[in-house]
N, C-alpha and C positions, 0 to 999 in steps of 0.2 A: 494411596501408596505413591510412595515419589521414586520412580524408577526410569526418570527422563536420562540419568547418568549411562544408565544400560543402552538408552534407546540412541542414544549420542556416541557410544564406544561402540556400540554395531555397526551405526552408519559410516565409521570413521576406517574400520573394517572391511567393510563392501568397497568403499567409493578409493580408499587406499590413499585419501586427501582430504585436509581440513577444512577449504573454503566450501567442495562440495558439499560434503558431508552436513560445515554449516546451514549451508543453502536448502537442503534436504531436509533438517529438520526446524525450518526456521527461528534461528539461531544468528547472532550474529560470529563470525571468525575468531575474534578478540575472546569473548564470552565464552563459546566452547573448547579453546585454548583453556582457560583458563579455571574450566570447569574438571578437565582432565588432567592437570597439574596437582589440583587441591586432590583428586582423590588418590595420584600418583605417591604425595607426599604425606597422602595419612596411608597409606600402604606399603609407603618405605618400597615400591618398587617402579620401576620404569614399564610400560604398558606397550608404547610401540616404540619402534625406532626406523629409520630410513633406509631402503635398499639404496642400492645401486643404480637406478632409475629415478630418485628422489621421491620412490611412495613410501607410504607410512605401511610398515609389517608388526603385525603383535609380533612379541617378545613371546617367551616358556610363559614370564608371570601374565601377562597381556592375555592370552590359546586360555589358562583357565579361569581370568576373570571375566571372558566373554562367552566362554561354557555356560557358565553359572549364570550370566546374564542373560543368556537367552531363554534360559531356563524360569528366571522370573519372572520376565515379560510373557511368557506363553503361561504362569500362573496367573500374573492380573490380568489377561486377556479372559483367560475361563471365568476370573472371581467377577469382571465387570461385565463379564456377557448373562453372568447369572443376575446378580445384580437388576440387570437393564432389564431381564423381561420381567423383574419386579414390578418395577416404577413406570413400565411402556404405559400404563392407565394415568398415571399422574400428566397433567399440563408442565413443563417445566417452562419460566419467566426470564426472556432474553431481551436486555431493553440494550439496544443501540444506538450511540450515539453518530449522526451521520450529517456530512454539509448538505444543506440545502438545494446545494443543486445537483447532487447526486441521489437524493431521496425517491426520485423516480425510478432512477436503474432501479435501485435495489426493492422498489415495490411491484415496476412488471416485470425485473427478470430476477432478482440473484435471490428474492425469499422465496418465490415458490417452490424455488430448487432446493431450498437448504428446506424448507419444511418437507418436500419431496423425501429428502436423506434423512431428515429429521423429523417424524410426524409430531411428536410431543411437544415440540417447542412454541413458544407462545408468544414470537418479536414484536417488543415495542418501540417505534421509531421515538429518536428526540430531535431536532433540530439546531443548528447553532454554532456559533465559531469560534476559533484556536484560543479566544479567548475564555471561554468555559470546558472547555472538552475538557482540560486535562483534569480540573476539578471534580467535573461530573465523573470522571475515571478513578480518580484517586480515592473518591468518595464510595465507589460502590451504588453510584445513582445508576449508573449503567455499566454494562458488563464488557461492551466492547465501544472500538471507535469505526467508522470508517468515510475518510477524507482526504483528499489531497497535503502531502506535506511539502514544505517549502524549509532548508538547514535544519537545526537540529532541533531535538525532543527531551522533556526534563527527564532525569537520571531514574528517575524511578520508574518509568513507563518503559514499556517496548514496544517494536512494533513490527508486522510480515509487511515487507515491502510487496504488492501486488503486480505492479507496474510502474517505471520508470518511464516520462514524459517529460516533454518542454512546451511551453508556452510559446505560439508565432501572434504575430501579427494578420489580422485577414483585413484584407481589401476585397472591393471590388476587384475586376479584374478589370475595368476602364480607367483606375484612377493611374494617376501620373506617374506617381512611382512605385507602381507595383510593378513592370519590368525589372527596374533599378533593384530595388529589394531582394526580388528573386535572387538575382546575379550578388548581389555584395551583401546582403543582408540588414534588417533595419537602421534605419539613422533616422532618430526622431527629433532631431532639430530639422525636418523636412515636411514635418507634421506639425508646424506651427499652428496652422489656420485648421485643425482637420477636429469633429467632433469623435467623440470617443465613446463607446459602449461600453461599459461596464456592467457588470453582472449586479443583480442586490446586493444591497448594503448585507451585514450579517451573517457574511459566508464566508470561509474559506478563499475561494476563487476570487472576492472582494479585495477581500485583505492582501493576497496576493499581487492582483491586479496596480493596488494602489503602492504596495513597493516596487514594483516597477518605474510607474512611476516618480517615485521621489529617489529612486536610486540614477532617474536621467534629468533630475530635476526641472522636469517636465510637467507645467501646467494648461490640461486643454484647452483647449478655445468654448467647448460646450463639451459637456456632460451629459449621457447620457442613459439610464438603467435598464434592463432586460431580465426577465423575468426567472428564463431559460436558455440554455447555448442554443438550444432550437433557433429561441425570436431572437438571438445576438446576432444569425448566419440570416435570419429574414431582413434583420434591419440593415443588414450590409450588402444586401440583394438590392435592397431598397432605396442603396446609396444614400443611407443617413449618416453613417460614419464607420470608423474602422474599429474593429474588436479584436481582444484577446482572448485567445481559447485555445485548450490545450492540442497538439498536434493529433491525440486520439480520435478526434473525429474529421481529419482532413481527410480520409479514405471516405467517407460520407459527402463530401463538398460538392456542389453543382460545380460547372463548368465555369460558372461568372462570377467565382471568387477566385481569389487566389491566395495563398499561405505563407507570408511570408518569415522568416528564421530570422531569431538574434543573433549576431556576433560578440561575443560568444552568447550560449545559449542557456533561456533561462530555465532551468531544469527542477523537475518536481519528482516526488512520490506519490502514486496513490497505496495506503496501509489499511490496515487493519489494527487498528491501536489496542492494547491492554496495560492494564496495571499489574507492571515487577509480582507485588506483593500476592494477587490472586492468581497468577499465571496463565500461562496458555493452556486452553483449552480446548476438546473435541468441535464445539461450535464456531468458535475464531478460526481453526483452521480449516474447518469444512466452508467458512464464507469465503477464506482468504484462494481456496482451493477455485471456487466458485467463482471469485472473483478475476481470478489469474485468467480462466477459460475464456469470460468474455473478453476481456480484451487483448487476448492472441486473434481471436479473428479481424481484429483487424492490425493488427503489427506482429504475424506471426515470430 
């Protein structure tokens, strides 16, 4: 049953604003704008309209098409909760696509939990970067994505943004211009002679890494690769050289590095990727749910 239309005119109802409301159902603004348009204009009537305060108020026509929708949603609730204790014997097959260097979280923390809320589900990791994901998605090889994103995403995907992050700079905290940095922020023609950690080839975090890179047309002095952001923060303990990693786990840092920011700064997503055409789903949003929790604890 496709009754996301109901589930979008309700929350638009409660929150008495669009961007919420988007946010609520992960949705982007634009999208559920424009989802409420098309059904305004096959209805030949207007649904909300704006007080005085600038929130959104249903209309007379508005009061009875959200009756009735709530009245559907509490039908497919009963039809899929029968439904479900049908199939609770059945394994269901969730293969996600996930970067490399996230593959850990999500095997000691974020499945246990979703098979937790989920006993039936049967996830199978894949591994791999922005350069396959989106095929493996469009393809129906897997069902979900989840990886750091860096601009935009092709038209036919979407995606629950998780978390919002940027990429610093980690020093030592003995090298020369970590002071400097802190205070003004990177300049990497300062970094002439400096070895550079990167993360494995084949990731996500790689590929990013290295647009940074060529967007300071900046080539290191030596190269160097890590396995894990674990061993990037060991070898920078180790004063082998400076790494980039995302500011998520600067609340984790010893005391003998130090973080330092870009001017301006370079900013990522971590999502939860799907493909337009097979939609979101009970399982995407129970990871993306999962996934939001862990990382409030440390950027509440």
């Amino acid at each position: 049953m496709n009754t996301k239309i109901y589930e979008y005119l309700l929350a638009v109802a409660e929150y008495k604003n669009i961007s919420r409301a988007a946010q609520h159902c992960f949705i982007s603004q634009p999208a559920l704008t424009q989802h409420i348009k098309k059904l305004e204009r096959s209805l030949g009537a207007v649904l909300f309209e704006k007080n005085g305060n600038n929130q959104l108020i249903p209309t007379r026509q508005g009061e009875i098409f959200l009756t009735t929708a709530g009245r559907m949603l509490k039908i497919e609730e009963e039809t899929m909760s029968r439904i479900e204790k049908l199939r609770q014997d059945t394994p269901v097959a969730y293969r996600i696509f996930v970067d490399i260097d996230m593959r850990n979280l999500l095997i000691e923390q974020i499945l246990p939990k979703l098979l937790h809320v989920c006993p039936g589900l049967q996830p199978t990791l894949v591994c791999g970067d922005t350069r396959t994901a989106w095929d493996y998605l469009d393809s129906r090889s897997v069902d979900a994505g989840v990886f750091p994103l860096y601009g935009e995403y092709p038209s036919s995907m979407d995606c629950v943004s998780v978390k919002h992050s940027e990429y610093i700079l980690l020093l030592h905290a003995d090298h020369p211009a970590a002071d400097y940095f802190s205070l003004h922020g990177v300049d990497m023609q300062m970094l002439q002679n400096e070895t550079f950690i990167l993360n494995q080839e084949f990731s996500f975090f790689h590929d990013f890494q290295r647009q940074i890179l060529d967007y300071h047309k900046f080539k290191p002095a030596r190269i160097l690769h890590s396995h894990s952001m674990r061993a990037a923060v060991q070898m920078v303990l180790d004063k082998q050289g400076a790494a980039f990693l995302p500011n998520t786990i600067t609340s984790l840092l010893p005391p003998a590095c130090r973080a330092c920011s870009f001017n301006p700064p370079w900013c990522f997503r971590y999502v939860v990727a799907y493909a337009k055409k097979y939609g979101l789903n009970m399982y995407h949003t129970q990871m993306a749910n999962l996934l939001m929790e862990h990382y409030r604890q440390f950027h509440p």
